[in-house]
PAGULO-616899 format. One line per field, with one value per atom (N, C-alpha, C): residue in three letters; y negated, z negated, x; atom name. Coordinates in steps of 0.2 Angstrom, whole numbers, m for minus. Layout:
residuo (ala	...);
v (Y	...);
w (Z	...);
u (X	...);
atomo (CA	...);
//
This chain:
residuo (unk	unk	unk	unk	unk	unk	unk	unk	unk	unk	unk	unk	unk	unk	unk	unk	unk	unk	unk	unk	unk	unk	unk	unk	unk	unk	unk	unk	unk	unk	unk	unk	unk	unk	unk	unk	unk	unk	unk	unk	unk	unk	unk	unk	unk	unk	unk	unk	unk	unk	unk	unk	unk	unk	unk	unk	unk	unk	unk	unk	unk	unk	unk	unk	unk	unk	unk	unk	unk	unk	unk	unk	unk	unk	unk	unk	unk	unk	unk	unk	unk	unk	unk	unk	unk	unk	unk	unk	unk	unk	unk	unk	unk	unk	unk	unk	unk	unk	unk	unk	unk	unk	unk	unk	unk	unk	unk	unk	unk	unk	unk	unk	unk	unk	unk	unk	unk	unk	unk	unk	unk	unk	unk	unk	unk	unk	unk	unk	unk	unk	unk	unk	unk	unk	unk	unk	unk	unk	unk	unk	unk	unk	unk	unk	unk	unk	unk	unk	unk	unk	unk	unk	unk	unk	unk	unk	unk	unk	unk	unk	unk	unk	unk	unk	unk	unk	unk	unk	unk	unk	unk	unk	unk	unk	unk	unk	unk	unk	unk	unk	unk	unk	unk	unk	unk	unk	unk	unk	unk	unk	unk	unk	unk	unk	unk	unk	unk	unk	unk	unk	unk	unk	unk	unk	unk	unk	unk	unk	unk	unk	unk	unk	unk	unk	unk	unk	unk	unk	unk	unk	unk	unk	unk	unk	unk	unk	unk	unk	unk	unk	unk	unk	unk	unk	unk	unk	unk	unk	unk	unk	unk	unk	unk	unk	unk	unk	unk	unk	unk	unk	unk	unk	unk	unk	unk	unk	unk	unk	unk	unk	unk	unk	unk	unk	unk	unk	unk	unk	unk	unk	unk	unk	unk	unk	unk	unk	unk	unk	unk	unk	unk	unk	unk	unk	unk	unk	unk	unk	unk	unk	unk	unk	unk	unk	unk	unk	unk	unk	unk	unk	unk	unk	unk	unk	unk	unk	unk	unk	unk	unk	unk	unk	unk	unk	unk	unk	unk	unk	unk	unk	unk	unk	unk	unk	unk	unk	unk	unk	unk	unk	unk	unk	unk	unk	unk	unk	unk	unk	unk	unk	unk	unk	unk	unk	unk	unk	unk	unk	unk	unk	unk	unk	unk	unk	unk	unk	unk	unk	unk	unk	unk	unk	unk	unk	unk	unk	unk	unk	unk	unk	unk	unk	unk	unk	unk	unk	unk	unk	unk	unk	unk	unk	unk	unk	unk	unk	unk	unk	unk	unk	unk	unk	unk	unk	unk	unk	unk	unk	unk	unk	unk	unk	unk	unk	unk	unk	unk	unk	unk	unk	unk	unk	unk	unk	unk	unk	unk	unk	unk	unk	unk	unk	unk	unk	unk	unk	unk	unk	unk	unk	unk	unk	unk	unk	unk	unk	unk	unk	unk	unk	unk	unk	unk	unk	unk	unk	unk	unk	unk	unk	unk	unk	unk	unk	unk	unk	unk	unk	unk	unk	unk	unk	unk	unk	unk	unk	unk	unk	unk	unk	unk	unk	unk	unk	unk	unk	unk	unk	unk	unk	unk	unk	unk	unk	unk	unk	unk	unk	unk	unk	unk	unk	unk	unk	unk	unk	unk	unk	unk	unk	unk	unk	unk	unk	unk	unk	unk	unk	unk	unk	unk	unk	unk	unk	unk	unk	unk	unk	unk	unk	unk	unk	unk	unk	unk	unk	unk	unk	unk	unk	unk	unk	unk	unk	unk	unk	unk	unk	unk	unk	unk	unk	unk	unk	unk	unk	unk	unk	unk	unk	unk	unk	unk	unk	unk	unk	unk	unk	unk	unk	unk	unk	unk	unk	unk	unk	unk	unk	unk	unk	unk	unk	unk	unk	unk	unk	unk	unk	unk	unk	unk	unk	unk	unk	unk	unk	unk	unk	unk	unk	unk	unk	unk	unk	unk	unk	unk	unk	unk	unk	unk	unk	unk	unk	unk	unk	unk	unk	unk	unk	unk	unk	unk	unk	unk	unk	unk	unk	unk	unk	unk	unk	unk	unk	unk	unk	unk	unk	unk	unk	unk	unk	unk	unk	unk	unk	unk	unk	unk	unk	unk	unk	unk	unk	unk	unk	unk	unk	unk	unk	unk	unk	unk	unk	unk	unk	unk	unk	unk	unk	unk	unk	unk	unk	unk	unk	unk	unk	unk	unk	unk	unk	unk	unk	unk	unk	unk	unk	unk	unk	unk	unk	unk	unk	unk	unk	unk	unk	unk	unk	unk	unk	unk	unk	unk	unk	unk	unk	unk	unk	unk	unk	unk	unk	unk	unk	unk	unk	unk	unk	unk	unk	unk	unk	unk	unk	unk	unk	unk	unk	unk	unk	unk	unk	unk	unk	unk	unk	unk	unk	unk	unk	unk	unk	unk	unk	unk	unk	unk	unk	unk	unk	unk	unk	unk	unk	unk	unk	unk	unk	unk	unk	unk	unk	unk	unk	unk	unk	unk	unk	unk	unk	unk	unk	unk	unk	unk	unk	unk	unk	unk	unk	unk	unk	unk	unk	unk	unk	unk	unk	unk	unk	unk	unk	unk	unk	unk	unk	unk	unk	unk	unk	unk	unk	unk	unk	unk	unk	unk	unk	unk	unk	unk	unk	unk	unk	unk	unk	unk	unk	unk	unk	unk	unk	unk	unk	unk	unk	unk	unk	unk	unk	unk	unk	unk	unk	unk	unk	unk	unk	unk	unk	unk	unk	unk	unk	unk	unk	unk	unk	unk	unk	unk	unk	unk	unk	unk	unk	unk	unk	unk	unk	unk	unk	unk	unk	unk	unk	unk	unk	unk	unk	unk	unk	unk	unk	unk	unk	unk	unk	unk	unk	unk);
v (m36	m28	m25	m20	m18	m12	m7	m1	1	8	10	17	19	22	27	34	39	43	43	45	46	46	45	41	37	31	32	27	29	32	36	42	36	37	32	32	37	39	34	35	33	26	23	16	14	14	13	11	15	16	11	10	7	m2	m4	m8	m11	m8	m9	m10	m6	m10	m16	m20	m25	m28	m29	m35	m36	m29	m29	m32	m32	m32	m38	m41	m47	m45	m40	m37	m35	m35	m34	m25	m24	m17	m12	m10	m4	6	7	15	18	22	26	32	37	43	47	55	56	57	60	63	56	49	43	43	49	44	47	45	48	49	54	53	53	48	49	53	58	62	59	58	55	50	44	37	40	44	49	41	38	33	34	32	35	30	30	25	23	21	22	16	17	9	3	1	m4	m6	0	1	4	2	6	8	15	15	16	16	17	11	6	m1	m3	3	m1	0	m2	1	5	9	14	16	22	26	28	29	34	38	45	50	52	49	52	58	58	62	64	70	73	75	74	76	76	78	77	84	89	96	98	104	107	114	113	121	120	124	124	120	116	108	105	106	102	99	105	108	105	106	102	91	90	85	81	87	84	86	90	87	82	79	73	69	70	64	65	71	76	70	71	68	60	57	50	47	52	54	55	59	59	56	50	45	39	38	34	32	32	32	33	28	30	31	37	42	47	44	46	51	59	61	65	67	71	76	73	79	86	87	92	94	93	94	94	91	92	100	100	109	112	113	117	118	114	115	117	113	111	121	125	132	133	138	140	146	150	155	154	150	146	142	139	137	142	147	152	158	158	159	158	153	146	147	146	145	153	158	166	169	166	165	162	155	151	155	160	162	161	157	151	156	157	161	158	164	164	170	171	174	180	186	193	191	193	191	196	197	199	198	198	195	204	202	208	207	209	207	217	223	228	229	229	231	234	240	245	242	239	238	231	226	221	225	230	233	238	240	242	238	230	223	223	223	220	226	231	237	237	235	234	230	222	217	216	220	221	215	210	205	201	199	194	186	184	176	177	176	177	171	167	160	158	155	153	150	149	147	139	138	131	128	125	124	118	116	114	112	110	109	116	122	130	128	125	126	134	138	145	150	149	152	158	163	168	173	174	179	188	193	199	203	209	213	221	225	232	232	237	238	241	244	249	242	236	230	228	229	226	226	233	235	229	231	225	217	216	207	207	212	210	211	214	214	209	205	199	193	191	187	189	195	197	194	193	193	184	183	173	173	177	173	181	181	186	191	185	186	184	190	188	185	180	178	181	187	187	186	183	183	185	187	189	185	185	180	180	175	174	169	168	166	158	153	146	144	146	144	136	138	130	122	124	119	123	118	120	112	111	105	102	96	93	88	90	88	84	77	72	70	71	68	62	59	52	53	55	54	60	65	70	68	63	61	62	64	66	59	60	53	54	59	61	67	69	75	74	76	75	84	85	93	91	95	97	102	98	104	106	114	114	109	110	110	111	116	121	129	134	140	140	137	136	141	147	151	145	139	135	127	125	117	113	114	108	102	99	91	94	94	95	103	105	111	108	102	99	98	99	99	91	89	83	83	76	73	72	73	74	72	66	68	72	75	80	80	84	80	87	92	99	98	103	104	102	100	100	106	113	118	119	114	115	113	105	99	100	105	108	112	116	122	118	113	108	106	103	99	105	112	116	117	118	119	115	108	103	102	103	103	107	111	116	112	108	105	98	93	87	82	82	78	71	65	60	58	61	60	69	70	77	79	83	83	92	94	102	105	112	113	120	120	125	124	135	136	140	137	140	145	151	159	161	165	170	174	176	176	172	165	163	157	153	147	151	146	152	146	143	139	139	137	139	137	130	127	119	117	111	107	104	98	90	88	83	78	81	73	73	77	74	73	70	66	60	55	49	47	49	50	54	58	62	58	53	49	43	40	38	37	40	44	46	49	53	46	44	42	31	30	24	22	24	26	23	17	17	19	26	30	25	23	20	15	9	5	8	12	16	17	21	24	17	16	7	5	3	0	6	13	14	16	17	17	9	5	m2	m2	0	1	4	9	17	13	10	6	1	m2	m9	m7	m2	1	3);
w (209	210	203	203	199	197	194	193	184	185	177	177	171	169	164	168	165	158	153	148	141	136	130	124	123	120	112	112	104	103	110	112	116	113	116	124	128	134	138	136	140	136	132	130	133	135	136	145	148	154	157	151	153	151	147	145	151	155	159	167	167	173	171	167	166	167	163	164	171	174	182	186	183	190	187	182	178	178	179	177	170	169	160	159	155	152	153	157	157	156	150	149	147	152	151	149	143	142	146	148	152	151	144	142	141	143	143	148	156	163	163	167	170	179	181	188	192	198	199	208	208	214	220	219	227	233	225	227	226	225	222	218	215	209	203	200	193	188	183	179	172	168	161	158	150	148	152	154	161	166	166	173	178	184	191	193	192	196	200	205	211	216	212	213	213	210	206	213	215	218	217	213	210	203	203	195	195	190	187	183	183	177	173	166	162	157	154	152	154	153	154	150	142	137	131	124	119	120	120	120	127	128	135	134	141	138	146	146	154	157	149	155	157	155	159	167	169	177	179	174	178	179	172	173	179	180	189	193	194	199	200	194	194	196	195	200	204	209	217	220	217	220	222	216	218	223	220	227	233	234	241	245	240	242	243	241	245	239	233	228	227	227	229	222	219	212	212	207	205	200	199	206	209	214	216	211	209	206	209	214	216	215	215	214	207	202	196	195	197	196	197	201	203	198	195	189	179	181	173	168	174	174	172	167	168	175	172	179	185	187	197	195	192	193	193	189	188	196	197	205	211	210	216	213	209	210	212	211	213	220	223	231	234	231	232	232	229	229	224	218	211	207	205	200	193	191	181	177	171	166	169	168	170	164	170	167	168	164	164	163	168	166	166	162	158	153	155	150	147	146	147	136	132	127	130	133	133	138	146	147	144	139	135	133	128	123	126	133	137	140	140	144	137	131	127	124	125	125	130	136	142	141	138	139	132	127	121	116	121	115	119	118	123	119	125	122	125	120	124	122	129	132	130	131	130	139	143	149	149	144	143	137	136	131	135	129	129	123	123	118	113	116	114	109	109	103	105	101	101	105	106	107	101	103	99	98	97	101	96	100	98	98	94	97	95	99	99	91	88	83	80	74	72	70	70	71	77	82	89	91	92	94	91	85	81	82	83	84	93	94	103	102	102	100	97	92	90	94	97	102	108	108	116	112	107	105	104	105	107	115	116	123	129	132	134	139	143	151	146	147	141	146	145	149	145	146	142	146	144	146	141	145	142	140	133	129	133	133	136	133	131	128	130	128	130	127	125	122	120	114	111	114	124	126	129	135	141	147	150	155	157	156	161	167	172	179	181	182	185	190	193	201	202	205	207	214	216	223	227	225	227	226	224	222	215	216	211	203	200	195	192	186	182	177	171	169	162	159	151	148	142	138	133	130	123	120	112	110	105	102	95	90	85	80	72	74	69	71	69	67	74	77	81	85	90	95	102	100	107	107	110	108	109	109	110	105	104	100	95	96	90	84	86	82	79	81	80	83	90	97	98	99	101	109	111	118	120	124	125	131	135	143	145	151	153	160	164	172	175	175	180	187	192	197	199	205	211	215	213	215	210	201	199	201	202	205	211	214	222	221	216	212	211	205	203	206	213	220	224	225	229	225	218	213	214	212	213	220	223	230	233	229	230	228	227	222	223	225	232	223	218	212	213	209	209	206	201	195	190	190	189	183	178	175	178	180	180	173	171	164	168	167	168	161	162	157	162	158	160	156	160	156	158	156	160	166	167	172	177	176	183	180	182	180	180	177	176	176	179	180	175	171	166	168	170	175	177	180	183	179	176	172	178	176	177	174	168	161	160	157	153	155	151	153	153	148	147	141	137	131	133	135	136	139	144	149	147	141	137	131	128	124	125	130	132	138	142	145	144	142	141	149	151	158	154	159	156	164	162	166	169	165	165	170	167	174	183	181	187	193	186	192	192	190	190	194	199	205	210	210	215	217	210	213	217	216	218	225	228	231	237	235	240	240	236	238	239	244	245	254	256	260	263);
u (m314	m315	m317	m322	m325	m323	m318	m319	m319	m323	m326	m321	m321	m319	m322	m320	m325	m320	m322	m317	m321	m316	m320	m319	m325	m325	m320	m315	m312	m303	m304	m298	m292	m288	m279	m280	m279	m280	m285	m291	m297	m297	m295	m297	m289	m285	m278	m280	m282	m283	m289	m295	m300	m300	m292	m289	m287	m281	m277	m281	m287	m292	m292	m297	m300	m295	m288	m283	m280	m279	m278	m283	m288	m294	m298	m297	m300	m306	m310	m318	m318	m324	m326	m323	m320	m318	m326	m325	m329	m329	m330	m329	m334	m336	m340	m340	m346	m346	m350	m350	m353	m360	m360	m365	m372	m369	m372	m377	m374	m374	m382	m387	m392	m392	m390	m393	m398	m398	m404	m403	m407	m404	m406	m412	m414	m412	m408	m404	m400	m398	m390	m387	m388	m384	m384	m381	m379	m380	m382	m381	m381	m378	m374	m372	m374	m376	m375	m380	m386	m381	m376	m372	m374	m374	m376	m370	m367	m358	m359	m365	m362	m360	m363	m361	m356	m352	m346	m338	m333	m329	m325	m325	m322	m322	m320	m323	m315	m311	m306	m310	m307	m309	m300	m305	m298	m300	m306	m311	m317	m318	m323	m328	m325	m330	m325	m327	m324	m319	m324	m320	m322	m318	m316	m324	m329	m333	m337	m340	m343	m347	m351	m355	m351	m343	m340	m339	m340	m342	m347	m354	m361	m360	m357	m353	m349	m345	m342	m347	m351	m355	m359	m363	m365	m360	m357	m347	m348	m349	m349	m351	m360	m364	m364	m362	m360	m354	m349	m344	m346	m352	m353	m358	m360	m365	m358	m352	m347	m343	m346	m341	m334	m328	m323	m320	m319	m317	m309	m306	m300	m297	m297	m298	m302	m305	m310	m314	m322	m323	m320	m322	m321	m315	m308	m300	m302	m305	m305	m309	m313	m319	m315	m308	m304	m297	m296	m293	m296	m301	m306	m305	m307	m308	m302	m298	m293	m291	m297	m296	m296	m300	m302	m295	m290	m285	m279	m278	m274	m274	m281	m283	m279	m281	m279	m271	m268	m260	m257	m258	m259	m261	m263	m266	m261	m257	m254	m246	m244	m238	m233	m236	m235	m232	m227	m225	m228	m231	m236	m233	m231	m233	m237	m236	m241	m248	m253	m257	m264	m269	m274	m281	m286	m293	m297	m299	m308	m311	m316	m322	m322	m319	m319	m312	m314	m310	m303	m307	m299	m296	m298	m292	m289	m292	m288	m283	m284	m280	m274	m275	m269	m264	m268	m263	m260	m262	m259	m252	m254	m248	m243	m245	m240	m236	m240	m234	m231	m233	m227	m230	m233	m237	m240	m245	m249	m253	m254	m260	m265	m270	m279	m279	m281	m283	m290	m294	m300	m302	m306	m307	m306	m310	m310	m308	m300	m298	m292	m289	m282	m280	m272	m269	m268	m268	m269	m274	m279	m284	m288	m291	m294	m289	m282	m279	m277	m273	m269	m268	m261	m256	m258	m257	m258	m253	m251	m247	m249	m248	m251	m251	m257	m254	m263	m263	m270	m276	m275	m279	m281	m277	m277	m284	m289	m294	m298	m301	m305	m302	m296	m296	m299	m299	m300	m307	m310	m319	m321	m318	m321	m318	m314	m312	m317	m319	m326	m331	m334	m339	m339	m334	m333	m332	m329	m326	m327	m332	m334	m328	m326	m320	m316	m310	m304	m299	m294	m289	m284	m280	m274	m267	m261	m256	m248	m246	m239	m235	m234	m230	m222	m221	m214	m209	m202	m201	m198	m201	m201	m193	m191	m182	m183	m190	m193	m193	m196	m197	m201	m206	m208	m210	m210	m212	m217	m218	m224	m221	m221	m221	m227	m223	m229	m229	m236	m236	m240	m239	m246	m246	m252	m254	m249	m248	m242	m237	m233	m226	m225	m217	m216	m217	m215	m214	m208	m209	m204	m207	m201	m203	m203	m206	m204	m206	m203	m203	m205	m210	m216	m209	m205	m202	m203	m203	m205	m203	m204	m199	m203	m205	m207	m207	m211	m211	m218	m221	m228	m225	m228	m229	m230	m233	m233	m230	m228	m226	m231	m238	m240	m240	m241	m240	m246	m251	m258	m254	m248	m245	m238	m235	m229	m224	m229	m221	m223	m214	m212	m211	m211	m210	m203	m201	m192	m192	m186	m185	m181	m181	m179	m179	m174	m171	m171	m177	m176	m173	m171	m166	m172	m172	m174	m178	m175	m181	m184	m185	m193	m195	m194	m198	m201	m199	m204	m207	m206	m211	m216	m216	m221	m223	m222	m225	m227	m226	m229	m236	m237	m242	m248	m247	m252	m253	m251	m253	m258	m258	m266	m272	m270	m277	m279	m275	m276	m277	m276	m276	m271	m276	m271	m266	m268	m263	m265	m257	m256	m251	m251	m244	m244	m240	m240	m236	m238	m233	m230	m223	m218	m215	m215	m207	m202	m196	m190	m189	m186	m185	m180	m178	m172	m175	m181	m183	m187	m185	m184	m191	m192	m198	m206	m209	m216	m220	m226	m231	m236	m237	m243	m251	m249	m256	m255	m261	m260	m265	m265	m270	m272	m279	m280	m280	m280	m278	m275	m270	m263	m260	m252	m250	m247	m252	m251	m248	m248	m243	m238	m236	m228	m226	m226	m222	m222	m227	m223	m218	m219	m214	m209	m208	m203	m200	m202	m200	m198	m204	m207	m209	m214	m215	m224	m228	m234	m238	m242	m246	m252	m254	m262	m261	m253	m254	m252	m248	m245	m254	m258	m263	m266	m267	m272	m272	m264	m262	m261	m263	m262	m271	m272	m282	m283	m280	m284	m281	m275	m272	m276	m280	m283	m291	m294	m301	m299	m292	m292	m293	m290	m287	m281);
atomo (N	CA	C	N	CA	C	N	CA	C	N	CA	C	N	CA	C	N	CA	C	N	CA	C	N	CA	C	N	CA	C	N	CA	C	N	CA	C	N	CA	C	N	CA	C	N	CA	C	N	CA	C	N	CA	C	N	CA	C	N	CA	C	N	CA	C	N	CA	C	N	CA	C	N	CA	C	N	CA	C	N	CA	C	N	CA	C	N	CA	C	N	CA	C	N	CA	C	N	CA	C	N	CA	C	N	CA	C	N	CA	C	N	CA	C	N	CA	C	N	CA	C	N	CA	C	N	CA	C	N	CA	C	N	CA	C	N	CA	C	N	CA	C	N	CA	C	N	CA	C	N	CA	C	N	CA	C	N	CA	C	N	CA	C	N	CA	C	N	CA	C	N	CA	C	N	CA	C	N	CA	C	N	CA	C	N	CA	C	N	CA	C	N	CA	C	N	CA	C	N	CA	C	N	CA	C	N	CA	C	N	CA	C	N	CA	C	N	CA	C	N	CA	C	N	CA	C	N	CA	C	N	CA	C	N	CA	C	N	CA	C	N	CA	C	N	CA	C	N	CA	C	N	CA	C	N	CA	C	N	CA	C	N	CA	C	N	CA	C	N	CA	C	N	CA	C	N	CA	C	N	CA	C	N	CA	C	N	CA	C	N	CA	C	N	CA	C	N	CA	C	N	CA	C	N	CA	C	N	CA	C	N	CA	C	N	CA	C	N	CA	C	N	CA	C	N	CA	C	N	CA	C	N	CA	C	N	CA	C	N	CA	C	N	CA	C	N	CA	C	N	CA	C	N	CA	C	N	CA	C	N	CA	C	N	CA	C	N	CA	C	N	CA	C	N	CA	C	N	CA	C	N	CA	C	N	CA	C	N	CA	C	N	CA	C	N	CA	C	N	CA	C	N	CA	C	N	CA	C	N	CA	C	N	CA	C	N	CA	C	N	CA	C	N	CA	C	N	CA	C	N	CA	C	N	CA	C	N	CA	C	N	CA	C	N	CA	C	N	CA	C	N	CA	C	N	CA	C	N	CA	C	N	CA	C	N	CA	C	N	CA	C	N	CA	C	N	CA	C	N	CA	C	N	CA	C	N	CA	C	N	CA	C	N	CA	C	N	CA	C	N	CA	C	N	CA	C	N	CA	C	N	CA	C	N	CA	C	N	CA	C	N	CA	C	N	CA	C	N	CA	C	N	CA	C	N	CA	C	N	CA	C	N	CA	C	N	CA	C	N	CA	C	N	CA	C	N	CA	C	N	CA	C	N	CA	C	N	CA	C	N	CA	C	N	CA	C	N	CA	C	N	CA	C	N	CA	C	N	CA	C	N	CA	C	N	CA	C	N	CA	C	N	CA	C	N	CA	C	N	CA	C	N	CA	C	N	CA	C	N	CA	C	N	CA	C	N	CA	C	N	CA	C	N	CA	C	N	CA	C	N	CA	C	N	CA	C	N	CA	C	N	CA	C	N	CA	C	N	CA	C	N	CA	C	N	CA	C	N	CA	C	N	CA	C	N	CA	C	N	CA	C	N	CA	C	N	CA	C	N	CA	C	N	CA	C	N	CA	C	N	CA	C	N	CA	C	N	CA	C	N	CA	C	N	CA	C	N	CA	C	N	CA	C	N	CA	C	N	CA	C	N	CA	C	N	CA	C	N	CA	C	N	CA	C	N	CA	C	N	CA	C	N	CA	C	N	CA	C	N	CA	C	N	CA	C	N	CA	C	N	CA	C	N	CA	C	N	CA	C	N	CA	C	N	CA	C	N	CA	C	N	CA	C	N	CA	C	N	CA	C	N	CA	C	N	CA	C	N	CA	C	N	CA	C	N	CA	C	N	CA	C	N	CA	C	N	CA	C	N	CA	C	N	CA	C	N	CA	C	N	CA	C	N	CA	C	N	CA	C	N	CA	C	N	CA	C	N	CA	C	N	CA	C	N	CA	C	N	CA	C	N	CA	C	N	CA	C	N	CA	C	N	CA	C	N	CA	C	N	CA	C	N	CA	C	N	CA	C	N	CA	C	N	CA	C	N	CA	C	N	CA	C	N	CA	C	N	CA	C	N	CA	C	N	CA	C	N	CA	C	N	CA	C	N	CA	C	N	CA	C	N	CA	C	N	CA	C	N	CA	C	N	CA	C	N	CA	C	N	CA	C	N	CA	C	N	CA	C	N	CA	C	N	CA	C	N	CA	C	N	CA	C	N	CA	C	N	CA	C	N	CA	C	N	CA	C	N	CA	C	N	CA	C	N	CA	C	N	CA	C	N	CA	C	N	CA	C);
//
């Protein structure tokens, strides 16, 4: 059995993942970068260093690019295509186009009924600067980001107008959301194949507004009730993903959804858990192209 590995060359995740094929499947280590593949429309096949994947019996995607920005999007389509020439791809571009966005994910979970953070989208100054007066203090998102990189947080004040004008003139469609107070954790809920797995928490432990790990937040396990673990199962269920961590916080108003990711993941369920992810998905992709 042949499967490649769509990621980035050098990164723990996608060399971990694209490890764990080969010794599983005894085929030569294959990882691909995107910006490598050429497609060819006609024969819809795809091809990257003198790899033809559509020859191959499956692709995992663990990466999509070094940084998070909008070719990411034309990227999965080049997957679509291959995808819908018979390529059997882990998991759907398509399921991934629908999270990659922050927005068409924040969307889609708001549709859905998903409790979020109050939250505001405009490309319009004034009304930024009335979101960020309402909610007492806000976070302006970037569409395509993670790890809150170009994040951060505002609070009314005779500065507000100029920081929001120079954030528009980076970031046109502003996402802003109300700061909430994470009581120095918040969750990642992981699912394989819509099952649950287990849970681990990003926790400060410093002065950071966020816990992510690139700011100094650590990996912790952690055993949520049963109605988050549905929360986080009713979430990624909008999105049909093979492998999933969802992030909630817990607040005194009640659990809040931040998003559903399609990468992460595989460090925090190790750490936190000693739970190895790569092999987990490895057998259940060989599993789904076995039949």
């Amino acid at each position: 059995m042949k499967i490649g590995v769509i990621g980035t060359k050098g990164a723990w995740s996608s060399e971990t993942l694209a490890d764990t094929v080969a010794a599983k499947t005894g085929a030569e280590k294959m990882l691909f970068e995107m910006e490598n593949v050429r497609l060819d429309l006609p024969s819809g096949r795809a091809f990257a260093d003198g790899t033809d994947l559509s020859k191959l019996d499956g692709l995992i995607i663990k990466k999509i690019g070094k940084k998070y920005s909008p070719d990411l999007l034309d990227r999965l389509e080049m997957l679509r295509m291959l995808e819908g020439r018979g390529t059997k791809i882990f998991s759907s571009p398509y399921s991934i186009l629908r999270v990659l966005d922050r927005l068409t994910c924040t969307i889609t979970l708001q549709l859905g009924d998903i409790p979020m953070p109050p939250t505001t989208i405009t490309e319009d100054v004034d009304h930024a600067l009335q979101a960020v007066e309402e909610y007492g203090e806000a976070v302006f998102k970037p569409l395509y980001t993670s790890k809150a990189r170009g994040m951060f947080i505002l609070k009314p004040g005779p500065g507000a107008r100029e920081a929001i004008q120079k954030y528009k003139d980076e970031y046109r469609i502003m996402y802003i959301q109300k700061t909430i107070d994470l009581k120095d954790s918040d969750l990642g809920i992981a699912f394989l194949g819509g099952k649950y797995l287990t849970t681990y928490a990003r926790c400060k432990t410093n002065q950071a507004w966020n816990t992510t790990t690139v700011n100094g937040g650590k990996y912790a396990p952690f055993d949520p009730s049963e109605e988050i673990i549905e929360l986080a199962r009713k979430a990624q269920s909008l999105f049909n993903l093979d492998f999933t961590c969802v992030d909630v916080a817990l607040t005194d108003d009640g659990p809040f959804v931040f998003e559903v990711s399609a990468f992460g993941g595989f460090r925090g369920l190790r750490d936190a858990r000693g739970i190895d992810a790569a092999e987990m998905y490895v057998d259940y992709a060989m599993k789904r192209i076995n039949g």
